[in-house]
TORPA-4810 file (N, C-alpha, C, O; in nm, 3 decimals):
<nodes>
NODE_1_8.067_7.920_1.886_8.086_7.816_1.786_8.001_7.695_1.825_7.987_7.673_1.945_X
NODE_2_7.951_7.625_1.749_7.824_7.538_1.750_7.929_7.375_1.758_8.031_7.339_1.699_X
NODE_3_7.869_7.331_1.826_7.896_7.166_1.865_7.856_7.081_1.827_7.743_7.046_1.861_X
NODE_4_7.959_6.987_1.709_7.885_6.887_1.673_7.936_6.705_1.678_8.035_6.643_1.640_X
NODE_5_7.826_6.674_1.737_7.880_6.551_1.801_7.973_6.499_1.684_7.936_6.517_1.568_X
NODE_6_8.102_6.429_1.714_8.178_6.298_1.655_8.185_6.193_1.698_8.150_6.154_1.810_X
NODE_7_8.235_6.130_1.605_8.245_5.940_1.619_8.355_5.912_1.747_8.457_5.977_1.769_X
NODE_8_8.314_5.826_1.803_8.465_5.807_1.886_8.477_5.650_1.899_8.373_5.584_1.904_X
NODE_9_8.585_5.597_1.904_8.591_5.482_1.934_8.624_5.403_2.091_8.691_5.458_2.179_X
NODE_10_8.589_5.320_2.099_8.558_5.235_2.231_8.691_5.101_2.196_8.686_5.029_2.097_X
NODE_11_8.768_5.097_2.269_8.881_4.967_2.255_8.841_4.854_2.314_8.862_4.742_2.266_X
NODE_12_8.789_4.872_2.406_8.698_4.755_2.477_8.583_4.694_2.381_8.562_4.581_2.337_X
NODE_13_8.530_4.795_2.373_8.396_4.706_2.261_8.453_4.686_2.118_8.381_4.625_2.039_X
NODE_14_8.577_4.730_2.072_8.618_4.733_1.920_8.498_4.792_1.869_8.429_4.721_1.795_X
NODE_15_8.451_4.930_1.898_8.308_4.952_1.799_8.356_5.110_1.790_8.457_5.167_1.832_X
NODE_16_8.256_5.151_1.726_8.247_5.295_1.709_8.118_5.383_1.709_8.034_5.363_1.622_X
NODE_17_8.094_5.495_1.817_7.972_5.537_1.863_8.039_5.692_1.847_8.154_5.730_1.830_X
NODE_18_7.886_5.774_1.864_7.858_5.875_1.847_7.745_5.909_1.972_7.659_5.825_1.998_X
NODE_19_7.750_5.996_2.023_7.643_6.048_2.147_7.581_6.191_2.090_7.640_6.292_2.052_X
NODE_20_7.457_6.166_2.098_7.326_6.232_2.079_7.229_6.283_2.175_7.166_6.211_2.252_X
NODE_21_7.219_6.421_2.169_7.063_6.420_2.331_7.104_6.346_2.433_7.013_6.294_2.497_X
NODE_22_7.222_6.322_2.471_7.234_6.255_2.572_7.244_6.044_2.551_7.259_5.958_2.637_X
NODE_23_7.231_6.037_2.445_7.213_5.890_2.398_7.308_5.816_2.328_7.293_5.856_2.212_X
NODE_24_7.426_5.704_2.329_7.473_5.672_2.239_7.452_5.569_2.178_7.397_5.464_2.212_X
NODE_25_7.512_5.612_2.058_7.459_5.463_1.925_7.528_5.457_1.901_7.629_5.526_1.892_X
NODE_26_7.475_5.307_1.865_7.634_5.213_1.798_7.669_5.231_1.657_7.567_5.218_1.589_X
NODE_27_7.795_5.262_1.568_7.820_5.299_1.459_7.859_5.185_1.406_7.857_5.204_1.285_X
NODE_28_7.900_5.051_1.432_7.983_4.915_1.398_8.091_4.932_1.439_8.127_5.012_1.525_X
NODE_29_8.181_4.821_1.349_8.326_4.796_1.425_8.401_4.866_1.296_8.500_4.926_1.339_X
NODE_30_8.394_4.874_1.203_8.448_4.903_1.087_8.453_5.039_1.066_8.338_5.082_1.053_X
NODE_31_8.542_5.130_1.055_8.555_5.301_1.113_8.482_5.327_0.983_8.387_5.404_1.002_X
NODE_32_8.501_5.268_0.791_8.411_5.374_0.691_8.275_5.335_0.717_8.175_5.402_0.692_X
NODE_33_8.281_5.207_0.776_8.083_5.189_0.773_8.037_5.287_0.881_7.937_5.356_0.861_X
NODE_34_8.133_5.300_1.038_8.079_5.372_1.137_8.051_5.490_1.101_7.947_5.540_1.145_X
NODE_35_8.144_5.573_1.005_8.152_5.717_0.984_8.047_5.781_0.854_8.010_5.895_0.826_X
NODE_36_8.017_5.606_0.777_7.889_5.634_0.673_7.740_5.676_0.755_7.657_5.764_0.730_X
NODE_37_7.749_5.554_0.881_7.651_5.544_0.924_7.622_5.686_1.020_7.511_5.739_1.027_X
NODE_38_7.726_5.728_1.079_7.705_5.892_1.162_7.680_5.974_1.027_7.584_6.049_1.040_X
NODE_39_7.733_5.979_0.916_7.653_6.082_0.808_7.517_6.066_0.808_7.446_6.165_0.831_X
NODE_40_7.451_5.921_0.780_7.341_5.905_0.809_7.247_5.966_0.888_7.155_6.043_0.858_X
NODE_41_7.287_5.914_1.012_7.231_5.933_1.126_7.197_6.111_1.157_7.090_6.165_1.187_X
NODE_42_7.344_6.174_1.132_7.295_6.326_1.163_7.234_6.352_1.051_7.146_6.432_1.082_X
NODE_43_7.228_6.328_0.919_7.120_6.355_0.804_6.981_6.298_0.811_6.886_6.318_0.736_X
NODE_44_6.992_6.206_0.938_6.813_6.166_0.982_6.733_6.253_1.101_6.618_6.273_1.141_X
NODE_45_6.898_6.296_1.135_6.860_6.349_1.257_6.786_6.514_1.187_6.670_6.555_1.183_X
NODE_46_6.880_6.556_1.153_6.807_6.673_1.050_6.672_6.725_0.990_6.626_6.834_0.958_X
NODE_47_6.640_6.623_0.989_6.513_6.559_0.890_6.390_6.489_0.980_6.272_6.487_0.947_X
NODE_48_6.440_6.439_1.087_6.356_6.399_1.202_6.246_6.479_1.241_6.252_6.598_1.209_X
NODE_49_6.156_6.444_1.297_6.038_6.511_1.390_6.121_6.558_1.509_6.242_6.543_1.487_X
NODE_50_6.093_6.609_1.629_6.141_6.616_1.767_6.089_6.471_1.856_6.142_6.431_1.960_X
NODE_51_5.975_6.410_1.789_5.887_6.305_1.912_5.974_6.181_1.782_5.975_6.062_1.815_X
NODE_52_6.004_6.199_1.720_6.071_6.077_1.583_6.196_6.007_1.661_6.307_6.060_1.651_X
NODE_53_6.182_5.911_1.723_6.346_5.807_1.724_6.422_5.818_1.633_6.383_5.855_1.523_X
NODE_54_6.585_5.782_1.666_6.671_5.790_1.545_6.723_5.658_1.573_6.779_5.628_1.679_X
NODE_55_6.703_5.581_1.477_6.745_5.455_1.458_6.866_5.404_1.375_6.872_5.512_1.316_X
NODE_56_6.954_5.341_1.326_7.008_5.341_1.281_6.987_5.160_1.191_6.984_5.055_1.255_X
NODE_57_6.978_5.167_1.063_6.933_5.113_1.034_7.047_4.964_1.043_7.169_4.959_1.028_X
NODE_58_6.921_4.827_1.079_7.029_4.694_1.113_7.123_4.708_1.270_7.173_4.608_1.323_X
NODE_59_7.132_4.809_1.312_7.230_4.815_1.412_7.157_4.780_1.533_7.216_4.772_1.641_X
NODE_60_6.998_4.753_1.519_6.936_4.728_1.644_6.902_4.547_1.656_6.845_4.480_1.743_X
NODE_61_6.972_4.511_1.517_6.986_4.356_1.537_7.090_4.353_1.587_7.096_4.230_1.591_X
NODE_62_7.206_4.392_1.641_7.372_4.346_1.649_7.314_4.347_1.787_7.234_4.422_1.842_X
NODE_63_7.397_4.212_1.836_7.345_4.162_1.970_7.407_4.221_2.051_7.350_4.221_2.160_X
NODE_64_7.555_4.304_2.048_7.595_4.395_2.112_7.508_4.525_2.145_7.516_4.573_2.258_X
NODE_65_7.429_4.580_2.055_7.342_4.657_2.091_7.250_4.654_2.201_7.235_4.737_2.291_X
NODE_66_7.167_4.503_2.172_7.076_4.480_2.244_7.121_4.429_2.392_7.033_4.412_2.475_X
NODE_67_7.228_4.409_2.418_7.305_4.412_2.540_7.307_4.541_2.629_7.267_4.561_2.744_X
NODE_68_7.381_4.638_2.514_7.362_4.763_2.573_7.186_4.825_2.625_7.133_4.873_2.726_X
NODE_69_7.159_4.797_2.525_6.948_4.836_2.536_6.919_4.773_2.668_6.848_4.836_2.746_X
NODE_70_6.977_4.627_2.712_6.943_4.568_2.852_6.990_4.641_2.941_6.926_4.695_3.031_X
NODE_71_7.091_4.647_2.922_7.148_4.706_3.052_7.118_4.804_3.080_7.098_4.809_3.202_X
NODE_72_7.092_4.958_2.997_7.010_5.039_2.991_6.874_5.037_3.083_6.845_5.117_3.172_X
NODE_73_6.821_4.961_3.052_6.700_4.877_3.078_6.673_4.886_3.243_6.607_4.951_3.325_X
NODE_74_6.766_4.781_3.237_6.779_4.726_3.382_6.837_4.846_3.466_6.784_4.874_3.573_X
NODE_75_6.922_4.902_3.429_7.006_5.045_3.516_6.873_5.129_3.603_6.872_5.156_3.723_X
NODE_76_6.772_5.156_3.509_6.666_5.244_3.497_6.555_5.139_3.630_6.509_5.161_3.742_X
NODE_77_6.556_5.036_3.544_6.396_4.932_3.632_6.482_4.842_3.691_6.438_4.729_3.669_X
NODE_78_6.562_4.840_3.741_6.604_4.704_3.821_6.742_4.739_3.979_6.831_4.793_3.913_X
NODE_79_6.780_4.738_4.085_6.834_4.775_4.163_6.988_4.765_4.106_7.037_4.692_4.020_X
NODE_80_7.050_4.876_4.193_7.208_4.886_4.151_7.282_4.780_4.172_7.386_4.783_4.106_X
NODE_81_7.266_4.662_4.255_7.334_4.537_4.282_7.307_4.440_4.152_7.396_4.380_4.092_X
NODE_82_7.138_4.434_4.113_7.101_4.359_4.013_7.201_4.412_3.859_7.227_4.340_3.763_X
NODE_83_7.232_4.524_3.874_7.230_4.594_3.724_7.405_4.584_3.752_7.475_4.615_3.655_X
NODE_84_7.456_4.555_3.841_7.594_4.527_3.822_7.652_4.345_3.807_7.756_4.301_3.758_X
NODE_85_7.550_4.282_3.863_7.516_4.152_3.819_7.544_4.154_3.675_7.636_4.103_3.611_X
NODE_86_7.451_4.218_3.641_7.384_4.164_3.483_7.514_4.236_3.400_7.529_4.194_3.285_X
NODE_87_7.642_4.378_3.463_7.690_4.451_3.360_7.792_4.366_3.362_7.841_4.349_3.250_X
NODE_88_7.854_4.291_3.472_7.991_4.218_3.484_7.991_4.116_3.355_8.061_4.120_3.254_X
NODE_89_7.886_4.020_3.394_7.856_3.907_3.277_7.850_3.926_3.138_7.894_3.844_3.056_X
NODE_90_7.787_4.053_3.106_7.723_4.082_2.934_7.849_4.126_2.930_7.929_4.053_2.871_X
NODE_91_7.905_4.264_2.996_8.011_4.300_2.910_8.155_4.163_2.930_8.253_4.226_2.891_X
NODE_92_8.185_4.078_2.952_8.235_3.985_2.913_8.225_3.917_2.806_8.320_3.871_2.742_X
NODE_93_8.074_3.905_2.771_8.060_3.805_2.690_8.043_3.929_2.585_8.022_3.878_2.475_X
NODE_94_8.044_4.010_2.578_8.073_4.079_2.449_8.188_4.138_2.411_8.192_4.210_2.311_X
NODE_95_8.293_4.114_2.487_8.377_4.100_2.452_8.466_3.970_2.400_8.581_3.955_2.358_X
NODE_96_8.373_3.901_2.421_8.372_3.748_2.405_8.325_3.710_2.224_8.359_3.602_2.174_X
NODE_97_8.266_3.788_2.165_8.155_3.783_2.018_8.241_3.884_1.959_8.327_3.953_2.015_X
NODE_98_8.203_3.880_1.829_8.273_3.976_1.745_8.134_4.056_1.711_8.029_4.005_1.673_X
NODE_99_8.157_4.187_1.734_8.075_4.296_1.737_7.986_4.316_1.638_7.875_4.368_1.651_X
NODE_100_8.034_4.277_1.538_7.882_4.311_1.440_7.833_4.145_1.408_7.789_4.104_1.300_X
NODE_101_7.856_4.062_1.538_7.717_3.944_1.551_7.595_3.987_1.535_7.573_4.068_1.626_X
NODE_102_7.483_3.974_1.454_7.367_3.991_1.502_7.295_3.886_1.567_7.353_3.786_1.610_X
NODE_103_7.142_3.908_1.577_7.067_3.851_1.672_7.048_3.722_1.578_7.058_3.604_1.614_X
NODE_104_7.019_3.768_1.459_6.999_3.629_1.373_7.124_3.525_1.359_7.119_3.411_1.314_X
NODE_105_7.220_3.585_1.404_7.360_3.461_1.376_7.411_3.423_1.495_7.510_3.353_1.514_X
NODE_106_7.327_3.480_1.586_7.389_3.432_1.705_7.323_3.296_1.723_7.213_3.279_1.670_X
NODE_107_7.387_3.185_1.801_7.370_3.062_1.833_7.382_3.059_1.985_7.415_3.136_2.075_X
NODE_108_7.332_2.910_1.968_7.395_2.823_2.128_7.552_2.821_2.168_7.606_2.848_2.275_X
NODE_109_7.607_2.779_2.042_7.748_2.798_2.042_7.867_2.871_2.097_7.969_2.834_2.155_X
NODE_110_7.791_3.057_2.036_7.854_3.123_2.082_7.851_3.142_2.206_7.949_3.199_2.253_X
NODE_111_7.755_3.108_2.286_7.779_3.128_2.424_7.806_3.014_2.491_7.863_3.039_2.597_X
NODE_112_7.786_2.876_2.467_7.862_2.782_2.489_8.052_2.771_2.496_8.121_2.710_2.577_X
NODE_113_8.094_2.858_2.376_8.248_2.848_2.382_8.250_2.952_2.488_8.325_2.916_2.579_X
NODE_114_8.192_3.078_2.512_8.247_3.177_2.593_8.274_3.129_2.768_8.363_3.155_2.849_X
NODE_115_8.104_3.018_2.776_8.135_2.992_2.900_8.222_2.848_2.937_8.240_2.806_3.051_X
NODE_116_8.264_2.793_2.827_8.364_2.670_2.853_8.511_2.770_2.896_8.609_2.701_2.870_X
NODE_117_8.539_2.862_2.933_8.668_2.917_2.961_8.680_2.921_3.142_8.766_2.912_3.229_X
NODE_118_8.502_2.944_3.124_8.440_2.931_3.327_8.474_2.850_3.391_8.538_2.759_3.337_X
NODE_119_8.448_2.843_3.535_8.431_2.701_3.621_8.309_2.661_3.593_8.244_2.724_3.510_X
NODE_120_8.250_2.537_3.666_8.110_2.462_3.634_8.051_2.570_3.730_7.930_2.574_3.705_X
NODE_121_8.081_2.658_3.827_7.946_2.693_3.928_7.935_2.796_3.856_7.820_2.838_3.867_X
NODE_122_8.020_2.884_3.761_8.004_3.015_3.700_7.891_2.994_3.574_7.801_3.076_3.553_X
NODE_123_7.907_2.895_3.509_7.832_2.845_3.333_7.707_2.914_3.378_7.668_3.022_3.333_X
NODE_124_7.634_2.826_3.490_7.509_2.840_3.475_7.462_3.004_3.475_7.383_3.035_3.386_X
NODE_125_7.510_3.122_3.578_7.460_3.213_3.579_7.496_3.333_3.463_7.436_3.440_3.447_X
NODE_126_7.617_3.281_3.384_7.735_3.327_3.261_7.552_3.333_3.162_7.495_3.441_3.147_X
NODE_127_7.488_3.191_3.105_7.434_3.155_3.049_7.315_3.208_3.053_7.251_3.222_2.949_X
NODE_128_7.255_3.256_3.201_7.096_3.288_3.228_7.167_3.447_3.196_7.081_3.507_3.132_X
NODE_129_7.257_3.514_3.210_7.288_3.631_3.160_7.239_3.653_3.039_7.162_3.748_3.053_X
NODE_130_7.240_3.622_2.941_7.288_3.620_2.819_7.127_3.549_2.780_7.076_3.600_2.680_X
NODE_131_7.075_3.480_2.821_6.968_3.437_2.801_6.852_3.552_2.815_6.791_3.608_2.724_X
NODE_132_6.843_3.570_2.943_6.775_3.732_3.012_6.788_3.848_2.897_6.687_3.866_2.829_X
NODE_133_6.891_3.920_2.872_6.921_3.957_2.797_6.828_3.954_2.634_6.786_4.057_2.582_X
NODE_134_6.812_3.833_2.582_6.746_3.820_2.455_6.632_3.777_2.489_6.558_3.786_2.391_X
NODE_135_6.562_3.720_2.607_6.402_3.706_2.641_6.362_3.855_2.630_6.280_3.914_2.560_X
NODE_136_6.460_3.898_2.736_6.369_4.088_2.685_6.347_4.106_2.578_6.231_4.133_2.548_X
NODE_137_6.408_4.101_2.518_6.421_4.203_2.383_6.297_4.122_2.298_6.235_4.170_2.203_X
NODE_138_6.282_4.009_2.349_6.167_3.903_2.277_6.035_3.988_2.327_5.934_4.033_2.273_X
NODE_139_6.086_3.985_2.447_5.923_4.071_2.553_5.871_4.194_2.477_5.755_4.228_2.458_X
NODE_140_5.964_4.240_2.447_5.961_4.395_2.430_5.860_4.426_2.292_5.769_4.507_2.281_X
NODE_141_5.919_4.319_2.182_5.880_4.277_2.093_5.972_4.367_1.987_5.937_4.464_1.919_X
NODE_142_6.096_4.306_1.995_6.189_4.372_1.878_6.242_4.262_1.808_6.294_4.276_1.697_X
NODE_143_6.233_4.151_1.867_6.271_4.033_1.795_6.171_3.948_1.807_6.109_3.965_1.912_X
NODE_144_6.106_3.812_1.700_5.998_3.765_1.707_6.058_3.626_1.816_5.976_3.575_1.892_X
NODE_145_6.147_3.595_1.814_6.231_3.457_1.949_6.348_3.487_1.944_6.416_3.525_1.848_X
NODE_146_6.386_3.464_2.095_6.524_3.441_2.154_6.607_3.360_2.062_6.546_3.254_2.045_X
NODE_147_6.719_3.360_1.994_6.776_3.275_1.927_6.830_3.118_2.069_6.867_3.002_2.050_X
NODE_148_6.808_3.188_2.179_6.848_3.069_2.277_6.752_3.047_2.375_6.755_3.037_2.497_X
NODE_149_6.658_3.041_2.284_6.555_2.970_2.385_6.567_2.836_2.417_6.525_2.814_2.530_X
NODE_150_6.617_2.721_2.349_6.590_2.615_2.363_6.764_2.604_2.444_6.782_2.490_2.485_X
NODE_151_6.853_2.675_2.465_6.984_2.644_2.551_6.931_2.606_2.656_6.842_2.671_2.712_X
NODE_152_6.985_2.475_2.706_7.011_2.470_2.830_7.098_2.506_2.941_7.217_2.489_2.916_X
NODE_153_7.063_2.561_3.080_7.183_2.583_3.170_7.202_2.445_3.238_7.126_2.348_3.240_X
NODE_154_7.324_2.460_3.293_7.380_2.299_3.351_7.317_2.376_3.501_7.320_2.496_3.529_X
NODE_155_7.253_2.241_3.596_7.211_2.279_3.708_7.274_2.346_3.823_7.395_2.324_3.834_X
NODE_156_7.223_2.419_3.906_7.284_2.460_4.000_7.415_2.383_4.119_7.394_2.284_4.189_X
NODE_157_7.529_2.450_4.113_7.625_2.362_4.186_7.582_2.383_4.362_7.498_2.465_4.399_X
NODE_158_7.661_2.287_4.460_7.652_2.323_4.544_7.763_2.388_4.623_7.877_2.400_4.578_X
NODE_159_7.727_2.428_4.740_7.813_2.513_4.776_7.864_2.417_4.896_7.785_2.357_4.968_X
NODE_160_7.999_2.408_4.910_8.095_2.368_5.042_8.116_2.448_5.114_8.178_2.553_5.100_X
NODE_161_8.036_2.381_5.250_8.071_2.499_5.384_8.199_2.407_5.460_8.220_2.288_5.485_X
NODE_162_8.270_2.536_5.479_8.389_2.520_5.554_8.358_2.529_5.711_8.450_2.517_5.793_X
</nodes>
């Protein structure tokens, strides 16, 4: 009997994904849009080349995505200490956003309220998280600017030796 991937949902991310070739994509937070969008998707997939990406259309603006795409990223090109750095912080702060934020509605704001819950020595590196994060995706060239380029981080604290 033949295997065919389903939707499953994630409680942590409030989203809904599907795994492919080894790959998962994001379906949204909303179970008829997620389960429109997996009809989609396996009807692109169908229809696809073998060398053809499967994209899902708009879902590669939701800044939750492009979180995941970093970390991805970084897992692959960056050391296991760095890439647990970077997973502690993002997945906070996306649990911090409501999941179908995209890149275009995201602000200064939203990551401003997430890290006012911090101490002052945490903001700054909470912030270059999250910053890092959308410079890539600028690098990469999937977005034409960081929506937080112009955020500032509050300067480095110091440290008290005992």
């Amino acid at each position: 009997m033949a295997h065919y991937p389903k939707p499953f949902f994630r409680p942590a991310r409030n989203l809904w994904y599907v795994q492919l070739d080894g790959r998962q994509f994001n379906l949204g937070a909303d179970q008829a849009v997620a389960f429109k969008n997996y009809h989609g998707l396996m009807q692109q997939r169908a229809e696809a080349k073998p060398e053809q990406p499967i994209v899902l259309p708009g879902c590669d603006r939701l800044v939750v995505v492009i979180i995941d795409d970093y970390l991805e990223w970084c897992q692959n090109n960056r050391s296991p200490a760095t890439y647990e750095w970077y997973k502690w912080r993002l997945e906070h702060f996306c649990q911090a956003i409501e999941p179908t934020l995209t890149v275009d509605q995201l602000k200064p704001h939203h990551v401003q309220k997430w890290v006012d819950d911090y101490s002052a020595g945490s903001r700054r590196s909470l912030i270059r998280s999250v910053k890092r994060a959308m410079n890539w995706r600028e690098q990469q060239g999937q977005i034409e600017r960081s929506p937080l380029v112009h955020m500032r981080k509050p300067p480095e604290g110091k440290r008290e030796q005992s």
